[in-house]
N, C-alpha and C positions, 0 to 999 in steps of 0.2 A: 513322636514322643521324645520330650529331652531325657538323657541321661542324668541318673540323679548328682549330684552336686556333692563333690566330696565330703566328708568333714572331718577335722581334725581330733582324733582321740589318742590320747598317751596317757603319760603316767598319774600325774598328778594336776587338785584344782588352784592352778594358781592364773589362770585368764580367766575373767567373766567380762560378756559385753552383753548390751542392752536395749535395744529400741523399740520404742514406742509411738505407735499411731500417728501421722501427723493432724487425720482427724474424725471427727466419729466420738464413741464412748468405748469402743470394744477394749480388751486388756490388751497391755503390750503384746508385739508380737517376739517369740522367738527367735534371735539369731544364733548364738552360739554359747555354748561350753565346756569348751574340752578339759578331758586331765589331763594337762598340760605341762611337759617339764620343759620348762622356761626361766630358770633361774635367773638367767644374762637378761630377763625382760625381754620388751616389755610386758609389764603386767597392765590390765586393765580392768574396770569398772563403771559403772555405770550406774547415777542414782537418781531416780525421777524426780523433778522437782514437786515439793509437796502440791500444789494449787494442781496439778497435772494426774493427781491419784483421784481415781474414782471408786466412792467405799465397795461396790460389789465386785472391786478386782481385790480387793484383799487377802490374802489368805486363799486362795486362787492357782492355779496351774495356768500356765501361758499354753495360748491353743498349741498344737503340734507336740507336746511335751508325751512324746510315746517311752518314755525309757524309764518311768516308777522311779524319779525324781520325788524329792520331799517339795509341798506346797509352798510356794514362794507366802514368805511372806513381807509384810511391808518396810519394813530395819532393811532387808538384803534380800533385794530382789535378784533375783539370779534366774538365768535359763539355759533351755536347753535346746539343741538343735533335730529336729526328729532324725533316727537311724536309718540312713538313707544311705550308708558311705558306702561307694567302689572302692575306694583305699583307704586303710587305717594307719597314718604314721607316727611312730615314736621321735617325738618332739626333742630336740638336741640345744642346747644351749647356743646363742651367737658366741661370735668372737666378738670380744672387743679389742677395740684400738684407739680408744680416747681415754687420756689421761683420766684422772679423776681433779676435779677444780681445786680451788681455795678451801679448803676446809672448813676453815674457823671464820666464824663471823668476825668482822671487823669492828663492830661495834660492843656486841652483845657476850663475844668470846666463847658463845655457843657454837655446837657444829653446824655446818652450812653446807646447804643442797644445792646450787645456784643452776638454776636453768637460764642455758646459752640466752634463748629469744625471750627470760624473765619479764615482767611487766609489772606484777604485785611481789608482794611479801607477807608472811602468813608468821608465824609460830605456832609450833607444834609439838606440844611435847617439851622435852626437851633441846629441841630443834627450830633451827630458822630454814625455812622451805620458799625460795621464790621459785615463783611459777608461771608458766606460760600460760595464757589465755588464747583461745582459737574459738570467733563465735560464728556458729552453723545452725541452719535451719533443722534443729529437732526439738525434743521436750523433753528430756533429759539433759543431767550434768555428767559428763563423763569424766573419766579420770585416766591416764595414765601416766607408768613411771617406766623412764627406759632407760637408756644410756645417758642418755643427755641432762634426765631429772624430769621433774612431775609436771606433764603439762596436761590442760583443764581445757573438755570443750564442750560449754556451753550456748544454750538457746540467746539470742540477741536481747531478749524483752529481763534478763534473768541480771538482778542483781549484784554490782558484787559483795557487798551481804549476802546474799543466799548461798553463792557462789562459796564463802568464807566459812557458814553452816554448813556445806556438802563436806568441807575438805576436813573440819572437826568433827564431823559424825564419822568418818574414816580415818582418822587422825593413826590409830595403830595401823590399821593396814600402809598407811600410806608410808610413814616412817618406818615400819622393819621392809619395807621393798627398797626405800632409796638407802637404808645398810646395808642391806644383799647386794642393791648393787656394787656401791663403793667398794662391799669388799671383795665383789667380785673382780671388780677393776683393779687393784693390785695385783689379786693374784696373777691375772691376765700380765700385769707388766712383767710379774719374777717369773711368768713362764715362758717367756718368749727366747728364740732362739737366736742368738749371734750364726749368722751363716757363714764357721770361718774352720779350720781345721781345727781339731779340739773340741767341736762343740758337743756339746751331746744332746742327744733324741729319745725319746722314749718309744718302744717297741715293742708288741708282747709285754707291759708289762714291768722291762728291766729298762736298764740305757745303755745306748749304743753311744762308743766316741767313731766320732769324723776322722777320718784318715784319708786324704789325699796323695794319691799314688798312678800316677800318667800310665806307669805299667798294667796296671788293670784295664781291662773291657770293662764299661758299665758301671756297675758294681756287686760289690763282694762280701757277705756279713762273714766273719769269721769263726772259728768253731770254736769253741767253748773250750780256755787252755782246762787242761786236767792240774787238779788241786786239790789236796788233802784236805784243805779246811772250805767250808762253803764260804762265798763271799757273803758280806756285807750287805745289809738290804738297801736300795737304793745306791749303789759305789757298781758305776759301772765297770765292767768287765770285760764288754765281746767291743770289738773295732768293726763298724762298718767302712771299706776299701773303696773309694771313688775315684773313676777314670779322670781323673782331672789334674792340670799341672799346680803347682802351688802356690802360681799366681791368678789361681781363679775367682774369680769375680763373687761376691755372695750369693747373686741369681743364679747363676748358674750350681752353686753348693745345692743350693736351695732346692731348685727344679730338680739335682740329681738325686737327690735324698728322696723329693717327696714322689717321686717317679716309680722311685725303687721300693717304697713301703704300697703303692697303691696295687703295684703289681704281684704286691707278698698278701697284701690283704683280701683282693679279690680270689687267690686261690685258696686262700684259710677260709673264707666265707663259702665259695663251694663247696667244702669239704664237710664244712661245720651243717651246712644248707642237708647236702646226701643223707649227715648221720642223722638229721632229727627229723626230717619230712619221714622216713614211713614209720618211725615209732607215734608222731603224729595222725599215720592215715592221710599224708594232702600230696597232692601235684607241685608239683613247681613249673613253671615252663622256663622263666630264667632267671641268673641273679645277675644285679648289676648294681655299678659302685654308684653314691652317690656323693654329689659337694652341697646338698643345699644347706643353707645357713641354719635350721629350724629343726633339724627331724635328725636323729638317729637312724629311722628305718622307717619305711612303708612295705603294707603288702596290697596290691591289687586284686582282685577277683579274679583276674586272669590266670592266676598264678608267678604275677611277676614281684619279685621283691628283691627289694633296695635296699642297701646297706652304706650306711656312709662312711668310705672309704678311713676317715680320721680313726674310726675304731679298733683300725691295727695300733693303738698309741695304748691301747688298758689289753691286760689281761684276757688269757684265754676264759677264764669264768664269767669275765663283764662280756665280753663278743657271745658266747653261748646265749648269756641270757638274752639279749637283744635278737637273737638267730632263733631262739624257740620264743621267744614275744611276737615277732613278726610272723610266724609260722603258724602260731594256736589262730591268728585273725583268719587266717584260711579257711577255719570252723566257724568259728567267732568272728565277727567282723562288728565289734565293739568291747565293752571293758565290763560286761555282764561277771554275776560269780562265775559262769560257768564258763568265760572265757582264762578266767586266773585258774580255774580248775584245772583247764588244756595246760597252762603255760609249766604249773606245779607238777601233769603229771610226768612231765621230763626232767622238770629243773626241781625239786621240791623244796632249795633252799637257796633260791632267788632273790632274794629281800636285799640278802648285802650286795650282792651285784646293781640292784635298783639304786640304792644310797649311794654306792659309789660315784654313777653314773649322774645322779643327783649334785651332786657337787665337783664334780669333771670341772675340769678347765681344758680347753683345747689349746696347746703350744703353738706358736705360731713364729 
């Protein structure tokens, strides 16, 4: 017997995808729906081409849909994935590293979304949107917006008229995703770190400057000077001390910074892990850091849970929350009321930790 196939559930619905039949009359089939924190994209979509609906799918549940989901109906077809998951992870924003384009349309002096591998050009709103075309053997128009801008993959037989109809029946979703990203892509560039002496880090919360000092083993966070007046919010304060001479290369800044925050974060995450497992009631069997690009945290049925290491960069409140999120799945292993009941009855004001985290940018 195979093991069942994980699926993705986190915070929020901002991925929906879609497929359908390739032949028969039965209703689409279910593949996925997670709540999804994905801000950094991509986001996706999925819209059947009308000629491809059949009326007694209408107003309809897609088979497999066990989770008391609302009735798809035909505007915004959406699904769901049956709850089948060994691990549930909290979905983490990418990084980005690509510029954001040209802005301004050259012609029209509206804003402009320009995908790299463009092919058409659309208007939208108050927006000009080229877009990628990718055509694949399905019966759906799909839709996604990532990093790169909005690319579209439709059936081969599917016009681009229809094609032109899919993208203005989504016409708002499609435009505030490629804002989100734009303006996630700034902020990605003004968070980015010079790896040079001087630089500063975010840690816990506050920021740490760069101090390179050959005298040091390793490195050194320093204590907090005593001061009458509290600082400043945001105006670093503490000096992180790196074994390095001061003609150190930035990889190496780099590698010894992030070295020395993985090894602070892993012990704050067991600690954080001890206090909320047995007000919980769960096991753990271990914690371990993780890098992937996508998730904040996972927990397994095993009792293993993943924390990803960058969350030493917020606050001791946002790491909680993420630490009793991943813990209540131990109960829960989905985003039921009665898994936010678990998460509330340790954290009960949660909410702003979730928003923070929501709009994070990871440093890089």
């Amino acid at each position: 017997m195979k093991p069942a196939q994980p699926v993705q559930l986190s915070l929020w619905d901002d991925t929906v995808s879609l497929s359908t039949p390739a032949v028969g009359n039965a209703p689409p089939q279910a593949l996925d729906q997670g709540l999804r924190f994905r801000p950094a994209g991509p986001w996706h979509v999925a819209t059947p081409h009308p000629s491809s609906l059949h009326p007694s799918w209408l107003g309809k549940q897609a088979p497999g849909n066990v989770s008391g989901e609302q009735p798809l109906a035909a505007s915004e077809l959406s699904a769901v994935t049956p709850l089948t998951a060994q691990t549930s992870p909290l979905v983490a924003p990418h990084q980005l590293h690509t510029p954001a384009p040209q802005e301004c349309h050259p012609v029209l002096g509206l804003p402009w979304f320009r995908h790299p591998m463009a092919e058409r050009e659309i208007r939208l709103s108050k927006a000009v949107v080229s877009y990628e075309i990718k055509r694949a053997r399905r019966r759906s128009i799909g839709m996604v917006v990532g990093v790169e801008g909005l690319s579209v993959r439709a059936p081969k037989w599917v016009s681009p008229q229809d094609i032109e109809s899919a993208l203005r029946a989504k016409e708002r979703w499609i435009c505030t995703k490629l804002v989100e990203q734009r303006e996630r892509a700034h902020k990605q560039m003004s968070a980015r770190i010079e790896w040079r002496e001087g630089a500063v880090v975010p840690y816990m919360g506050e920021q740490l400057i760069i101090v390179l000092d050959a005298r040091v083993q390793g490195a050194e966070l320093a204590p907090r000077a005593p001061s009458a007046e509290p600082a400043l919010p945001g105006v670093p304060t503490r000096t992180l001390h790196l074994g390095l001479p001061e003609h150190a290369e930035p990889e190496q800044i780099r590698d010894a910074v992030q070295s020395w925050l993985q090894r602070e974060a892993h012990a704050f995450f067991v600690d954080r892990v001890a206090h909320f497992a047995p007000q919980l009631g769960v096991a753990v069997k271990q914690v371990k850091l993780s890098t992937a690009k996508t998730r904040w945290g996972s927990a397994s049925v095993d009792g293993t849970i993943r924390l990803h290491w960058r969350l030493v960069h917020f606050s001791a409140s946002v790491i909680d929350y993420v630490v009793a999120h991943e813990l209540a799945h131990l109960r829960e292993m989905n985003h039921s009321p009665r898994f936010w009941d678990v998460v509330r009855s340790v954290m009960p004001e949660f909410d702003s930790a979730r928003d923070h985290l929501r709009h994070a940018v990871i440093p890089d």
